[in-house]
N, C-alpha and C positions, 0 to 999 in steps of 0.2 A: 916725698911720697905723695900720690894724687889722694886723695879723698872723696865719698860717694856721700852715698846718705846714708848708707851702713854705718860707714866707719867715724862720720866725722863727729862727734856730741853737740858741736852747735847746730846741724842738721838737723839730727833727732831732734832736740828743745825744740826748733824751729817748727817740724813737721805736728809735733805735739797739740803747740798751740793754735797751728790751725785746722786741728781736726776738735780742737776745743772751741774755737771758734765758732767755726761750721756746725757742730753741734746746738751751739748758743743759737745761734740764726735760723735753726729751723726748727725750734721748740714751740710747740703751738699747745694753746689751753681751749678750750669748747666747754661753752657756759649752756644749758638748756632745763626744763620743766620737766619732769617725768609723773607724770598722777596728781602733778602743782606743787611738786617736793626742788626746789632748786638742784642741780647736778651739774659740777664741774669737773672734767677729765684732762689730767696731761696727755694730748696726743701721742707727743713723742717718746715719753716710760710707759703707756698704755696701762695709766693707771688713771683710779677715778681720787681727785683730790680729796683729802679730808681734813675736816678742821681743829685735830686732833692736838697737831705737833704745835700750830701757832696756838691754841688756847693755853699753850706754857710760855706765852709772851703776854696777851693780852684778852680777858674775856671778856668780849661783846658781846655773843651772841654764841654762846654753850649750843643752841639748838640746830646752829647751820648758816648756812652762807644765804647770800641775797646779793641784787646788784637792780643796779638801775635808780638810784637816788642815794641820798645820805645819810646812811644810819650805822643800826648796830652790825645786820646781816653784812650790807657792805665792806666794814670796817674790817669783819674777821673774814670776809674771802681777800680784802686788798693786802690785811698781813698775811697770810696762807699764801699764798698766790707769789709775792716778792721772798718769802722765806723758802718754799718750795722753787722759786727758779736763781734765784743767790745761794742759797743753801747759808745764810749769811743773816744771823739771830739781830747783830747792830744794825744791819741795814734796812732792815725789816721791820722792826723798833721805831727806829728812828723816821721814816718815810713814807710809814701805809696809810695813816692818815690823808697825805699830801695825794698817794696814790689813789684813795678812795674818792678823794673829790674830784681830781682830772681825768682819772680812766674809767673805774669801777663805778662810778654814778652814770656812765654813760654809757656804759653796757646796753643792748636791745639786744634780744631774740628775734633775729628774721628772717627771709630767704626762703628758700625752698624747706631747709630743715629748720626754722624754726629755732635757731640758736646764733650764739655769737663767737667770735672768734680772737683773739690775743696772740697775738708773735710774741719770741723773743725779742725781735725788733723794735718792736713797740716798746715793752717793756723798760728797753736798756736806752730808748729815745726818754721814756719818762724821766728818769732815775738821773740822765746828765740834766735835764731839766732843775730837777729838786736840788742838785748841787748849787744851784744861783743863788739858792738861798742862804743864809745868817745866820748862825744861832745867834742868838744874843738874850741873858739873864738882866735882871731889872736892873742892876748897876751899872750899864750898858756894855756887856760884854765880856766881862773875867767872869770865871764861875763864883757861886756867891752860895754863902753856906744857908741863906734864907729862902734860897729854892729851891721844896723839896725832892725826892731823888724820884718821884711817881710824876712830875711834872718837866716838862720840855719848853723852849721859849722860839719860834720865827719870828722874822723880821720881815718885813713886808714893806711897797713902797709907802702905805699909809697908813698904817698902823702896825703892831707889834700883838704877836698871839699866842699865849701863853696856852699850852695842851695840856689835860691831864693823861698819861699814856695808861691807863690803867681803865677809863670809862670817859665817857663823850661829854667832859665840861672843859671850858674855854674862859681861859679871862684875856678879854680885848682890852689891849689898852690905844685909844686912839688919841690925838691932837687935836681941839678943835680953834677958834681964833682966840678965846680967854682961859680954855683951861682943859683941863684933860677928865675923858671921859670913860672910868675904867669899867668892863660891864663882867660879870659871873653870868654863864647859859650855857646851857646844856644842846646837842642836839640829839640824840637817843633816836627816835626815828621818823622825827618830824624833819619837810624838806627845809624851813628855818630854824635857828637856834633859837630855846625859850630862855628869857633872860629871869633867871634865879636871883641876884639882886648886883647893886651899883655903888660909885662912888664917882664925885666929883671933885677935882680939882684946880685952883688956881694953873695958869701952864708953866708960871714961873716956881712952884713947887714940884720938889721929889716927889715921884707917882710909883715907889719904888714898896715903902708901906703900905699903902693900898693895894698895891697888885698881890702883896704879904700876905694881908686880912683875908681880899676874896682867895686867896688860893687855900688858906687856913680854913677859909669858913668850907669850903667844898670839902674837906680833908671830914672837917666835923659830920660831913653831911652823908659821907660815903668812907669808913674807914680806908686806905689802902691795902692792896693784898701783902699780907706778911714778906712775902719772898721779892717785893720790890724795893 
């Protein structure tokens, strides 16, 4: 018996996916200024974004979104922004950090309207990007019960970056030729991170309890949110 696209169910799946596709592909987001109030809209649901659903991930910045450098505002329009076009809580978690320094810091308003523009295409180019990267926990790699559940760890070519996913502190830990140099900083909405304090190590010592301390000492410094 011949088969169409009516009748056959690998058609349909097929036809499925590429109207889910095509969908993905033509999703466009428009960032602009209205009275100097930030305002982001999904084009294509002809809604105006809001920072509602992602401050039940992570709250930077309760008051609204921002873009154009590296902070708090940033931070909750790069989670918003991947959580509203994933629909996807881990993925969103896990990568708007990443997303906020590569995309969302480089947002401009320009052009005739005065605003900026985000594809889906962009978007989904970012995100194969951020797969390059590692997790990796200070005992280089298995998960390890001394790292706490508000804290995340990438691996970079020269140094390793320990996130707290909860508010904008960072413990770097880098390589230098005698010893390792583990720093606690914050960047909140400064375009550098301010370093809150340090430790230094032989290279041929585990950097594994100091990365412990400052992630502890941050914990003291800023409780975490209960529901993390």
């Amino acid at each position: 018996m011949e088969t169409n696209s009516t009748t056959d169910p690998r058609a349909v799946v097929q036809d499925a996916d590429e109207r889910w596709q095509a969908s993905t592909d033509c999703v466009e987001y428009v960032g602009m200024r209205v009275d100097g109030t930030p305002v982001v809209l999904n084009l294509t649901a002809h809604e105006r974004l809001s920072p509602n659903r992602s401050l039940g991930l992570v709250r930077h910045s309760p008051a609204g979104f921002d873009w154009g450098y590296t902070g708090s505002g940033p931070a909750q329009l790069a989670c918003a922004l991947l959580l509203d076009y994933t629909d996807n809580e881990t993925v969103a978690q896990q990568h708007y950090i990443q997303f906020r320094n590569n995309v969302v810091s480089q947002l401009v308003c320009d052009g005739p309207a005065d605003c900026w523009h985000l594809t889906g295409e962009e978007i989904e180019a970012a995100l194969a990007e951020f797969e390059e990267y590692r997790a990796l926990t200070p005992d280089g790699g298995t998960p390890s019960s001394s790292l706490p559940a508000n804290w995340s760890a990438v691996s970079r070519t020269d140094r390793t970056v320990f996130q707290r996913r909860d508010i904008d502190h960072y413990v770097v830990l880098a390589e230098g030729s005698e010893e390792w140099l583990i720093i606690l900083c914050a960047q909140g909405d400064r375009a550098y991170p301010a370093p809150l304090d340090h430790r230094t190590l032989p290279v041929e010592n585990d950097p594994a309890s100091a990365v412990q301390a400052l992630v502890t000492e941050s914990n003291d410094l800023v409780e975490p949110e209960e529901d993390i």
